[in-house]
C-alpha positions in Angstrom: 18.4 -11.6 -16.4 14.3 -10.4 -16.4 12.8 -8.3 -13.7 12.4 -10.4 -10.7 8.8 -10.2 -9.1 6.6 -12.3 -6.6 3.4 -10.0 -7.9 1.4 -11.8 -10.5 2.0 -10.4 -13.6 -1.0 -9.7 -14.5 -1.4 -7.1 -11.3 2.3 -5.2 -12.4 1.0 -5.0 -15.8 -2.5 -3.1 -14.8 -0.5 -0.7 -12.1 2.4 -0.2 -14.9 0.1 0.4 -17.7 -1.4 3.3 -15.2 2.3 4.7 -14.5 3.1 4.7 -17.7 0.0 6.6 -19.1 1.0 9.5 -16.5 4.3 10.2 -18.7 3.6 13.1 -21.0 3.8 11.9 -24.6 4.3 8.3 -23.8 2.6 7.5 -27.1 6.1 8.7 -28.6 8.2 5.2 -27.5 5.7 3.7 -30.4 6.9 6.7 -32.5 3.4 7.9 -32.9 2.7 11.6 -33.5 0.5 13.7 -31.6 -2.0 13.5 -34.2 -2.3 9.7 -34.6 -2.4 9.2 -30.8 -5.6 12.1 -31.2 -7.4 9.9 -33.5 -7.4 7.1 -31.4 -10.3 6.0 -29.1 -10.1 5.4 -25.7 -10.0 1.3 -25.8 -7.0 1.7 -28.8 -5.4 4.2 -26.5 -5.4 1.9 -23.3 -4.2 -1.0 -26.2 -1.4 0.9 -26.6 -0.4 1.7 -23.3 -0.9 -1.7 -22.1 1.5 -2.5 -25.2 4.1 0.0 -24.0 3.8 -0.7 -20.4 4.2 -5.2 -21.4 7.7 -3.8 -23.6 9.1 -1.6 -20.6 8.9 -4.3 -17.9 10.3 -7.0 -20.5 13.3 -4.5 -21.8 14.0 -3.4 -18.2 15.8 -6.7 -17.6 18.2 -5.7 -20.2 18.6 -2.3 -18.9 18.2 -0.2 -16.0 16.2 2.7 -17.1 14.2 3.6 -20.4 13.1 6.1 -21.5 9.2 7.0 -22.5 8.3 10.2 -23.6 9.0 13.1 -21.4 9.7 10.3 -18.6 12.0 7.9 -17.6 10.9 4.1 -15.9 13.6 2.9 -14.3 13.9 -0.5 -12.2 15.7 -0.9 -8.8 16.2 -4.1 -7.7 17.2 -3.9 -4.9 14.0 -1.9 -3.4 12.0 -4.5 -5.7 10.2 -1.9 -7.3 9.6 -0.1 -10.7 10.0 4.0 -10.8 7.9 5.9 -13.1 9.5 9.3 -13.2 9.2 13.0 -15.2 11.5 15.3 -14.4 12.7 15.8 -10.8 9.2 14.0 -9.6 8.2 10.5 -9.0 5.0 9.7 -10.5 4.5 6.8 -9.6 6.2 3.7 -8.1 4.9 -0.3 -8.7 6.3 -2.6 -6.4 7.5 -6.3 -7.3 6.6 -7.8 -4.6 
């Protein structure tokens, strides 16, 4: 199935990796603790979101929505777009196309 996109991938994967890092305790889809994602430095920290955001967009063509953290990323095909969320509020949204 996959995510369908005319983007390149490259330029989703910088604007999800940014979404993503919005979610309060992201780091927890890796379950990481607080205190390992602490002891990280800022280049390991932007490894690992870039890591989490590259998983999401691959396991959102097997399913709708996942969650991360306190969040939830959700795809809609039909708008072409990817929907970060937390809570009632849309942090941020990365279009496909």
């Amino acid at each position: 199935m996959g995510v369908r996109h005319a983007r390149e991938y490259s330029d989703i994967l910088k604007d999800l990796t940014e979404a993503v890092s919005t979610i309060t305790r992201s780091f927890t889809f890796f379950d990481m603790e607080q205190e390992e994602w602490e002891a990280l430095g800022s280049s390991e920290r932007k490894e690992v979101m870039e890591a989490l955001a590259d998983d999401v967009f691959y396991g959102l063509g097997e399913e709708p929505s996942i969650a991360v953290g306190d969040g939830l990323v959700t795809y809609h095909p039909k708008l072409h777009i990817i929907e970060v969320t937390q809570g009632d509020n849309v942090h941020r949204v990365v279009r496909l196309i």
